[in-house]
Backbone bond lengths (Angstrom), bond angles and torsions (degrees), N, CA, C in turn:
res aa  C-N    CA-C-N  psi(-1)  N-CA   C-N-CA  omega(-1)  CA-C   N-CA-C  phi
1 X - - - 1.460 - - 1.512 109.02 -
2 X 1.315 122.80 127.86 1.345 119.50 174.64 1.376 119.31 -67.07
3 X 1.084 137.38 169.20 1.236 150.04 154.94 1.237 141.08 -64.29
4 X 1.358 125.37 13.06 1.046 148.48 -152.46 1.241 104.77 -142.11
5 X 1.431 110.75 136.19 2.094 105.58 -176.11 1.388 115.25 -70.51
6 X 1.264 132.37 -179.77 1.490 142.12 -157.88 1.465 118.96 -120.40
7 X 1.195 112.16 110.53 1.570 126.13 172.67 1.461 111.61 -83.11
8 X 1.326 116.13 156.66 1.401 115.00 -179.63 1.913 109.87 -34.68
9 X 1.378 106.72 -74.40 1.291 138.62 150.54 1.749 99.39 17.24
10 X 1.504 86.41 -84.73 1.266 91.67 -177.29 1.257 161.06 -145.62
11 X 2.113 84.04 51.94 1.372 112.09 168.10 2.062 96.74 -90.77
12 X 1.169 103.60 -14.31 1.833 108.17 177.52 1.886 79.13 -75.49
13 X 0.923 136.68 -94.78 1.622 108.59 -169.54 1.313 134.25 -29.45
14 X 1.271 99.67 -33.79 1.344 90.20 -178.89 1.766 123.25 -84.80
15 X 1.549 107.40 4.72 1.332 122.26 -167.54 1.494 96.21 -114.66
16 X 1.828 121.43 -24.54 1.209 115.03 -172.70 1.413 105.87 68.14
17 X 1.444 113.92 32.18 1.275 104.50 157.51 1.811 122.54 -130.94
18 X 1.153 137.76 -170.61 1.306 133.32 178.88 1.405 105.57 -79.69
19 X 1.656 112.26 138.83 1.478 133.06 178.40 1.952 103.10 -34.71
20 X 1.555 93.43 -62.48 1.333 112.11 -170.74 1.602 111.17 -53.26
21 X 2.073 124.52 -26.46 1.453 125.32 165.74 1.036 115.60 -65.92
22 X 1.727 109.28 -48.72 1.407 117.93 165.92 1.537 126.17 -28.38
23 X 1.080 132.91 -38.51 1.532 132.64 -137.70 1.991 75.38 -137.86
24 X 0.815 165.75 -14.70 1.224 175.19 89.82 1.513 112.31 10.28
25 X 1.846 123.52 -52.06 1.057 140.76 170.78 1.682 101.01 -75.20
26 X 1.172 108.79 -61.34 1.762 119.57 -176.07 2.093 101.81 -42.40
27 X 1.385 96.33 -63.02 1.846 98.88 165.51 1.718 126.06 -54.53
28 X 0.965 99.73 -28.91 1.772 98.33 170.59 1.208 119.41 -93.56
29 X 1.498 106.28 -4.09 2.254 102.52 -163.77 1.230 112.22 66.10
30 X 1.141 119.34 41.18 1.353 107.26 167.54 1.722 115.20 -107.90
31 X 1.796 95.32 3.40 1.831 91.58 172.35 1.629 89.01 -153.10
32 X 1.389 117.17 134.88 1.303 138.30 170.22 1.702 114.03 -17.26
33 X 1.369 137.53 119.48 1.255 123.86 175.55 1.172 108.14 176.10
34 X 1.514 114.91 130.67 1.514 112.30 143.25 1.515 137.58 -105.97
35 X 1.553 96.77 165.22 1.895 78.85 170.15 1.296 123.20 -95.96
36 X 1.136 125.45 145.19 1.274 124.01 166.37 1.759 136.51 -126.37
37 X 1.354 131.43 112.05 1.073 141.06 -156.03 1.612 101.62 58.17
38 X 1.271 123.23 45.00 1.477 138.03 160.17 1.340 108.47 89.22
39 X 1.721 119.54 23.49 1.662 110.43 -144.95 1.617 75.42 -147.38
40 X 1.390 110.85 107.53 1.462 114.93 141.44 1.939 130.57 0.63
41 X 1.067 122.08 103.54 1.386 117.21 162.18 1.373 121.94 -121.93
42 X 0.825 138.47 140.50 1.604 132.80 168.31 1.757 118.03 -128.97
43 X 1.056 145.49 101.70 1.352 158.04 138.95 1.303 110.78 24.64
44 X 1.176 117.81 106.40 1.884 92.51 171.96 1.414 122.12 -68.54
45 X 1.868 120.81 -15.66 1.338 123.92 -174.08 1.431 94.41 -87.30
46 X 0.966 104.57 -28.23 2.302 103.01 174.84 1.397 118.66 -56.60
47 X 1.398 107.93 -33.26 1.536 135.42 -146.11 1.891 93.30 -101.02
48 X 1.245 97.28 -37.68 1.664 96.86 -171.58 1.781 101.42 -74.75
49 X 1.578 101.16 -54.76 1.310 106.75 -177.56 2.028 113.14 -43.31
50 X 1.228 101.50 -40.99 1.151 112.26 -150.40 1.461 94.83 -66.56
51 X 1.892 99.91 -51.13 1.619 80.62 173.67 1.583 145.09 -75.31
52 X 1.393 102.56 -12.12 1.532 116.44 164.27 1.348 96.85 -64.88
53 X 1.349 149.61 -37.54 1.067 125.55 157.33 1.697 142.49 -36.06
54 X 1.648 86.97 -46.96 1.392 112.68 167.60 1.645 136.31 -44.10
55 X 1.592 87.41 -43.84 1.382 117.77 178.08 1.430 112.51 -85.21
56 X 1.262 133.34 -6.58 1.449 123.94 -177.62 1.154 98.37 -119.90
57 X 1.601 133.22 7.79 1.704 125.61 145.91 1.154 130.87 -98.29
58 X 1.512 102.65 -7.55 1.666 115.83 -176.95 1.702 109.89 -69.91
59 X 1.610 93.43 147.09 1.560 97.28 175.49 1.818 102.04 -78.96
60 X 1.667 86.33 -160.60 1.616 78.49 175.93 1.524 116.35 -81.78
61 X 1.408 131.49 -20.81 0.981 143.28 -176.45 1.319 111.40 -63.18
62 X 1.239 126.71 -54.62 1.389 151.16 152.65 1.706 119.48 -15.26
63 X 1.411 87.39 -60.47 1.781 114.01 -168.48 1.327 103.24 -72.54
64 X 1.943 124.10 -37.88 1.420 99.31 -177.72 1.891 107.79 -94.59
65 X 1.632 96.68 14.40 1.923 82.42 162.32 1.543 102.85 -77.40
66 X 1.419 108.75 -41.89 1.153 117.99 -169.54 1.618 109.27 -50.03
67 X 1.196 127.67 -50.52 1.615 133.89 173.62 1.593 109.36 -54.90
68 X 1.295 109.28 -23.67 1.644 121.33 -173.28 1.208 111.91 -60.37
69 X 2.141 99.76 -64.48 1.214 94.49 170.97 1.407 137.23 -92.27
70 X 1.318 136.23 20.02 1.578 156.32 161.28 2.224 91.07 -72.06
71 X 1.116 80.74 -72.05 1.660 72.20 -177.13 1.190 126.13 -40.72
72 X 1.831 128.03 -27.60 0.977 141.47 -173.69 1.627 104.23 -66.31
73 X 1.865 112.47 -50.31 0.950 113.31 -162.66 1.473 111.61 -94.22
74 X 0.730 128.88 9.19 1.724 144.68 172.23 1.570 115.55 -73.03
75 X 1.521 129.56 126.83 1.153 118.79 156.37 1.709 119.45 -96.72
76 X 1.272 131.02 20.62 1.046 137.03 -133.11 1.588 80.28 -129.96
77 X 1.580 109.11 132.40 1.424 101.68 175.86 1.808 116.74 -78.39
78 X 1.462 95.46 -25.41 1.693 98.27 -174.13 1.598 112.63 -49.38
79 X 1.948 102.83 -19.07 1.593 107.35 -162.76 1.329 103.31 -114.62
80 X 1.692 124.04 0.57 1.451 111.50 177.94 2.254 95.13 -92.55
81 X 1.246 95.83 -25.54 1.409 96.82 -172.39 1.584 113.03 -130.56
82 X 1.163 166.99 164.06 0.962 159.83 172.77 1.921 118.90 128.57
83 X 1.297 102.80 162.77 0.948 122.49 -130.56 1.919 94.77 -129.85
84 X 1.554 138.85 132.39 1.428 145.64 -167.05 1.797 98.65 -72.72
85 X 1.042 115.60 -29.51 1.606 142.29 176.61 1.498 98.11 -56.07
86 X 1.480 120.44 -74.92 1.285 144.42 172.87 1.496 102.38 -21.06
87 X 1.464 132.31 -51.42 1.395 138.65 -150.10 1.830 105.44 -96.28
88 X 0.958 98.24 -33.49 1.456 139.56 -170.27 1.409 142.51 -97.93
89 X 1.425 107.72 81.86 1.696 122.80 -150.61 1.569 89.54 -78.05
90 X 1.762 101.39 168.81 1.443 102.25 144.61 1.978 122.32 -61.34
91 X 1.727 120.40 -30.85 1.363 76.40 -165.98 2.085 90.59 -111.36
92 X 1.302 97.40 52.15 1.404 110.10 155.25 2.117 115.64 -85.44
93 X 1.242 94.26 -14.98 1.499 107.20 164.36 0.886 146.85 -65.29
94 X 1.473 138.92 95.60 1.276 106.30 173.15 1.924 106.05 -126.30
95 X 1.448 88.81 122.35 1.252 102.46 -177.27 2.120 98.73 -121.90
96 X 1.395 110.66 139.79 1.309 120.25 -55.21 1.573 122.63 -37.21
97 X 1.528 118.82 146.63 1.438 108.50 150.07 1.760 109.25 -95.57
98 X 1.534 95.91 146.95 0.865 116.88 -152.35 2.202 96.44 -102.71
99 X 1.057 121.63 94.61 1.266 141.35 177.40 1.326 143.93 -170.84
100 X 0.994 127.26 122.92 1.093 123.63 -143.77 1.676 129.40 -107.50
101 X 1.886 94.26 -2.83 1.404 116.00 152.25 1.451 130.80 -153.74
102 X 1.175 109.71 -150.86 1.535 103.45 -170.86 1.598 127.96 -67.90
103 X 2.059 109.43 -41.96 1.294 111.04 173.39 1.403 117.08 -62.29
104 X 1.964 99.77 -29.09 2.051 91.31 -171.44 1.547 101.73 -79.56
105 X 1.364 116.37 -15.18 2.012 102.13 -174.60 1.332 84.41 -74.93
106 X 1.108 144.07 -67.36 1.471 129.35 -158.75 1.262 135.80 -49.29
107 X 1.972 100.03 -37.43 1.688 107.48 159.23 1.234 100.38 -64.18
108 X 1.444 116.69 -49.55 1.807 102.50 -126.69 1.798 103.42 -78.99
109 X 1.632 120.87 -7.41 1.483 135.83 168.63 1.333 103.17 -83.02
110 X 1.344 125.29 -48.75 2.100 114.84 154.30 1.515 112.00 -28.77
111 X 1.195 114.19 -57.22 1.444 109.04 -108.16 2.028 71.69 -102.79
112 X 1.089 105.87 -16.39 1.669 118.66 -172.68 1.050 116.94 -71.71
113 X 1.882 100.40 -53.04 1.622 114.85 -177.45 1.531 110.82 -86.23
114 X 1.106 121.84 2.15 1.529 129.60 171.67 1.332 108.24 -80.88
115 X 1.290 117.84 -25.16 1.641 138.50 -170.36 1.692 98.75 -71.89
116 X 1.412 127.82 -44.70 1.123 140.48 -171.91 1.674 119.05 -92.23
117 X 1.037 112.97 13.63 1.357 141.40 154.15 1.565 101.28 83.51
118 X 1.252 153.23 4.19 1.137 160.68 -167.95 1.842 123.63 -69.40
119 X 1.907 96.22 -59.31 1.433 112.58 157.48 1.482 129.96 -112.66
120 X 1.000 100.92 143.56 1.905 109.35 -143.49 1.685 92.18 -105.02
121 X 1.151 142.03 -15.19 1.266 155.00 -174.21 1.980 125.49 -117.40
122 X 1.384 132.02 31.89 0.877 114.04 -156.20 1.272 118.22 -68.23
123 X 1.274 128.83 -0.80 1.321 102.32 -174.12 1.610 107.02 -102.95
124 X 1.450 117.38 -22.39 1.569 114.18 146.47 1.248 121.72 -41.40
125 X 1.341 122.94 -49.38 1.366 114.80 -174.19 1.562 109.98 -64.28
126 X 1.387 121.80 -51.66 1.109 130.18 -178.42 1.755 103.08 -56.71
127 X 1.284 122.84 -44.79 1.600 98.85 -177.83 2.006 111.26 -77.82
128 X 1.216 101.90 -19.68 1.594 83.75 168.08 1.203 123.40 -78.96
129 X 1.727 124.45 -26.66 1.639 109.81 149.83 1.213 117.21 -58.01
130 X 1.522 147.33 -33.42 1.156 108.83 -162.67 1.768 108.89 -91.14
131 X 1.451 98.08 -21.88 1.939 94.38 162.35 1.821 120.09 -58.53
132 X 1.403 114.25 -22.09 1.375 117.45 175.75 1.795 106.28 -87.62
133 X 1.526 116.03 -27.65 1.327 114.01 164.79 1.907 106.72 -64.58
134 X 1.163 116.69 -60.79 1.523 106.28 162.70 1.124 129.12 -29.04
135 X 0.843 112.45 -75.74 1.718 130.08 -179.52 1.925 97.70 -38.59
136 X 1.174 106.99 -74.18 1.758 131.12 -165.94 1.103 128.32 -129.32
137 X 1.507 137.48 74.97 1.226 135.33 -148.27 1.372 105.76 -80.32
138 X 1.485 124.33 109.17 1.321 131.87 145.32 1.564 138.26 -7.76
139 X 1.344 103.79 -31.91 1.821 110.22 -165.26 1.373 100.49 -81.37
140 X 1.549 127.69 149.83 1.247 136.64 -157.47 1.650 86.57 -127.85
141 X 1.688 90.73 165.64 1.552 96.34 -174.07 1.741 104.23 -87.71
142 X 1.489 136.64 14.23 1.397 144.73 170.92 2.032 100.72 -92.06
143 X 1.122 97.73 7.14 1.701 82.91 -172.88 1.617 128.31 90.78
144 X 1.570 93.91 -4.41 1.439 93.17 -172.36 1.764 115.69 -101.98
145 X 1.155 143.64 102.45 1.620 110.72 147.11 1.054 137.99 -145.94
146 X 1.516 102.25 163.00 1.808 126.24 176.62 0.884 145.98 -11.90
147 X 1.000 129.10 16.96 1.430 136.90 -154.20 1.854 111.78 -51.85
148 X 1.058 117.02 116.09 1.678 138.31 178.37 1.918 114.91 -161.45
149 X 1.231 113.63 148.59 1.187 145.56 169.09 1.830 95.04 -47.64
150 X 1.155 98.18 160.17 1.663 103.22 167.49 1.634 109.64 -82.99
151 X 0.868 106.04 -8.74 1.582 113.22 -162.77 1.485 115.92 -158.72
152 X 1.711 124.66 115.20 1.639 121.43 -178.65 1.351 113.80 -43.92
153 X 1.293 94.58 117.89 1.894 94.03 176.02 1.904 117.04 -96.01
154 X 1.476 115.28 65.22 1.415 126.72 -171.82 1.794 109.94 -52.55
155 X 1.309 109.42 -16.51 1.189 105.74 172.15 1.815 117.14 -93.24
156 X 1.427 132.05 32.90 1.189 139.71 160.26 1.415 95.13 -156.49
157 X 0.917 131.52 33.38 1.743 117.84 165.31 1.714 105.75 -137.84
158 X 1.492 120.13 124.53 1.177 119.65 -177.54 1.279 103.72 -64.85
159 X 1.343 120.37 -57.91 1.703 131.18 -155.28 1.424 101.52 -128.63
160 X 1.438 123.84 139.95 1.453 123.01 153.67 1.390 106.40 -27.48
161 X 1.370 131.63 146.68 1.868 127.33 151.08 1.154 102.45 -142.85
162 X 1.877 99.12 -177.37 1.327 91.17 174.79 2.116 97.70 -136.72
163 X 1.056 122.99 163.53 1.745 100.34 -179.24 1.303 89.22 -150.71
164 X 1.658 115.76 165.57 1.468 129.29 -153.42 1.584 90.06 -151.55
165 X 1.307 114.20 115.99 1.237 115.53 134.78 1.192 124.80 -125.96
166 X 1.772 110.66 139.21 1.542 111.31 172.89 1.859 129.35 -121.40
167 X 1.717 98.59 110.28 1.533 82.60 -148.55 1.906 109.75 -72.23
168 X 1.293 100.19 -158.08 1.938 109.33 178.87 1.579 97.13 -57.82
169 X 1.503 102.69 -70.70 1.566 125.55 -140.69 1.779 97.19 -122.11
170 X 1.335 117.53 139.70 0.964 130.28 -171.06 1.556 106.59 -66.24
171 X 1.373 110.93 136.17 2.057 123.12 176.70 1.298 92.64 -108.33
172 X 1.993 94.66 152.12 1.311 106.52 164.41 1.205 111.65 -113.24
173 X 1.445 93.09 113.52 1.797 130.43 176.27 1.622 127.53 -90.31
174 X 1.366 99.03 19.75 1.313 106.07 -178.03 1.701 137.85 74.76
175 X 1.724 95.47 7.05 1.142 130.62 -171.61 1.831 104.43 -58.63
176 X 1.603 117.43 166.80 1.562 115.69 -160.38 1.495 92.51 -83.85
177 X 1.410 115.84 146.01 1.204 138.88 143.88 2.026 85.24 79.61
178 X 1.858 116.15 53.06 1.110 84.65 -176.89 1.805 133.85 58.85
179 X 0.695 146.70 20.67 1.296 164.18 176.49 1.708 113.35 -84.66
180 X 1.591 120.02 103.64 1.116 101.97 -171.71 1.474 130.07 -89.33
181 X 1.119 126.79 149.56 2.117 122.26 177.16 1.417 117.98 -86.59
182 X 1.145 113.78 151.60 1.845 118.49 -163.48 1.924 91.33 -149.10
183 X 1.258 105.50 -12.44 1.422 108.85 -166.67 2.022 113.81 -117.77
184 X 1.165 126.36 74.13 1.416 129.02 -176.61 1.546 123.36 -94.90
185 X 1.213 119.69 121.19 1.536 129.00 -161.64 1.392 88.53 -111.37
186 X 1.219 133.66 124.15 1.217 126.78 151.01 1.263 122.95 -117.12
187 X 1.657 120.97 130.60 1.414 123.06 -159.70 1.383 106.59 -126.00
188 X 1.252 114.66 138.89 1.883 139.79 174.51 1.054 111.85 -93.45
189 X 1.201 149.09 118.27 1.350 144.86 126.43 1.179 115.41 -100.73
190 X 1.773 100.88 177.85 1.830 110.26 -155.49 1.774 72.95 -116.77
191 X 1.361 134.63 -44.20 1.218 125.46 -170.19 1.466 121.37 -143.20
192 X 1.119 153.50 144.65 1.566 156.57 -68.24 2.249 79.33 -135.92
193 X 1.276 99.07 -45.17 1.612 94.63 -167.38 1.716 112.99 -61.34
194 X 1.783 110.54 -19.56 1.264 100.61 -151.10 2.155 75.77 -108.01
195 X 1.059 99.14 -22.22 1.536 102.60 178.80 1.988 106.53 -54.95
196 X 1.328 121.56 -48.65 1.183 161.98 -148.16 1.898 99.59 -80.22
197 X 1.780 86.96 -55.28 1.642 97.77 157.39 1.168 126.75 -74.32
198 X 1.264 139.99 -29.86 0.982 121.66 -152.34 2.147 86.23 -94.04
199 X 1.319 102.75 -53.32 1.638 94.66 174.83 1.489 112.61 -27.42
200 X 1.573 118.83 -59.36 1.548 111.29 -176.16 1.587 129.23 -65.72
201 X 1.380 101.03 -29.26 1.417 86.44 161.10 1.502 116.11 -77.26
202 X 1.183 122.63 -40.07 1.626 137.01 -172.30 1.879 99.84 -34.93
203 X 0.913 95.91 -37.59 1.826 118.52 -153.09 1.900 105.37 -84.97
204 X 2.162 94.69 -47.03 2.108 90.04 144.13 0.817 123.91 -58.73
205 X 1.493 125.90 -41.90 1.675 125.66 -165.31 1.544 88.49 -44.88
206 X 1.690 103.88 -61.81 1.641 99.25 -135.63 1.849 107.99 -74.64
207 X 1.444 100.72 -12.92 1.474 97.37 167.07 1.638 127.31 -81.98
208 X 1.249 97.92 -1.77 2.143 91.44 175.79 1.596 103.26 -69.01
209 X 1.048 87.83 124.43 1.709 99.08 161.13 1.857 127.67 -40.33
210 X 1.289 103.11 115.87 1.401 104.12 179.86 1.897 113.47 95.88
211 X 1.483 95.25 -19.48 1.600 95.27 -172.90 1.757 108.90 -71.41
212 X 0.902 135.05 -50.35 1.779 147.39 176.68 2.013 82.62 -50.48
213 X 0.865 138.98 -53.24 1.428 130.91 -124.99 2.067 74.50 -102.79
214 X 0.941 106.02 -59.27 1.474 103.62 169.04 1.417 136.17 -38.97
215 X 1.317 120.13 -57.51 1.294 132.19 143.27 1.426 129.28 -19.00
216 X 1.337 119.64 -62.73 1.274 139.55 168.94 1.526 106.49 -56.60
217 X 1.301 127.86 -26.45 1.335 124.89 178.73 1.579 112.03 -91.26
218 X 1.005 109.88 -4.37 1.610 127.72 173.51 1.163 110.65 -43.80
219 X 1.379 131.48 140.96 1.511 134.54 -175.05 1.622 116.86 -115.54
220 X 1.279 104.59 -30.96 1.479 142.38 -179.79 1.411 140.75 -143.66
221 X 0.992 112.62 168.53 1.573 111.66 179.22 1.715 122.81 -86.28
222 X 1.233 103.63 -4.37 1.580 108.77 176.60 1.750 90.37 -89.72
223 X 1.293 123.94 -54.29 1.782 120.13 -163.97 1.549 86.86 -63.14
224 X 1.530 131.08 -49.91 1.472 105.66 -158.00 1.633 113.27 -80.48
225 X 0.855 123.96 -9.38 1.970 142.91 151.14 1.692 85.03 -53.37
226 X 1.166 135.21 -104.86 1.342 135.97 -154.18 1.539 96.76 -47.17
227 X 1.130 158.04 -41.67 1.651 139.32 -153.03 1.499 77.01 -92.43
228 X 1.173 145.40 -60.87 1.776 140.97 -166.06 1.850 113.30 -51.15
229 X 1.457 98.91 -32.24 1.480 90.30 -178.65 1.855 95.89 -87.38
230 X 1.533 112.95 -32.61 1.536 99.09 175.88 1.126 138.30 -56.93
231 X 1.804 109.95 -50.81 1.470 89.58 167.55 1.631 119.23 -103.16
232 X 1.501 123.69 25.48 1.020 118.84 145.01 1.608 110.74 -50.15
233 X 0.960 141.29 -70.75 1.548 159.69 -138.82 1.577 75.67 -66.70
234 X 1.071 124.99 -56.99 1.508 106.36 -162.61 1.529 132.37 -96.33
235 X 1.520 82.47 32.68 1.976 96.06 161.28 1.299 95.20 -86.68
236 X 0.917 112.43 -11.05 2.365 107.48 -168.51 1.420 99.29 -100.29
């Protein structure tokens, strides 16, 4: 996604769809926007949110248009082709992590994956998740969540990644209806398209059948590397 806000023009590129759907969605509210001096604008931080929105109601069918068109708009090979594995070492793991609430999962997955030379800033990183946990809490009602910045921070992250911790006993993460998390992904990007990807696939992962329930049976960080590259492989 560029950096620059969105005109009819070319938020329809960036959706891969026609000018004329574009401005069709923009007239019904069905995508973030105002007009201005009679001329369409839309936010790129409106526009990002909106579609991470997008992506955490989509079925699976849904999710790989959604990967369709992110790939489209990507020049980055990790995001025209690639793989949740790809982002995601063995000692990006930590199975168990060992914490017992919300501020230490947030350091203690900083302060871990900083260890592995990737993010150069953890305790920045860690306070812009927990202002994006403020703002919008990540945790899903399956036990799982997201943990990311509102915005790619390319100036403390060497490489896109991706990191897993799964603790003993369930934390309350702010999850719906009370609902507690045992399952935390935390993801880096350098820029909003590959950030954008990695949520939509993140979001198949977590819908294959048996994969969440698998995970949790994990003993280590080599078995939960092998169930991630398995049923990764079989979104394709």
């Amino acid at each position: 996604m560029a950096n620059q806000d969105f005109d009819i023009v070319s938020l329809a590129e960036f959706l891969h769809i026609t000018p004329a759907e574009a401005r069709k969605m923009a007239e019904r509210g069905r995508v973030p926007g105002k007009k201005v001096g009679g001329h369409w604008k839309f936010f790129r931080e409106e526009i990002h949110q909106w579609f991470e929105d997008r992506i955490g109601i989509s079925d699976q069918r849904e999710l790989v248009e959604v990967e369709k068109v992110l790939q489209i708009q990507s020049e980055k090979e990790i995001v025209s082709d690639f793989h949740i594995p790809d982002l995601m070492q063995v000692e990006h793991l930590y199975v168990p992590l060992l914490a017992r609430t919300k501020p230490k999962v947030i350091q203690n997955l900083c302060d871990q994956i900083a260890a592995t030379g990737v993010l150069w800033d953890p305790d920045r990183m860690a306070d812009a998740i927990r202002k994006r946990e403020d703002l919008h809490p990540t945790a899903l009602e399956n036990g799982v969540a997201m943990l990311h910045p509102r915005r790619p921070m390319p100036n403390i992250i060497g490489d896109a990644f991706v990191a897993l911790g799964i603790t003993t006993n369930g934390i309350a993460f702010g999850g719906p209806r009370g609902c507690l998390t045992d399952i935390f992904f935390l993801i880096g990007s350098t820029d909003e398209a590959v950030h954008l990807r990695v949520l939509a696939r993140l979001s198949r992962l977590l819908r294959e059948p048996g994969f969440l329930a698998s995970l949790r049976l994990a003993i280590s960080p080599d078995e939960t590397h092998e169930l991630i590259v398995e049923y990764d492989e079989k979104l394709d």
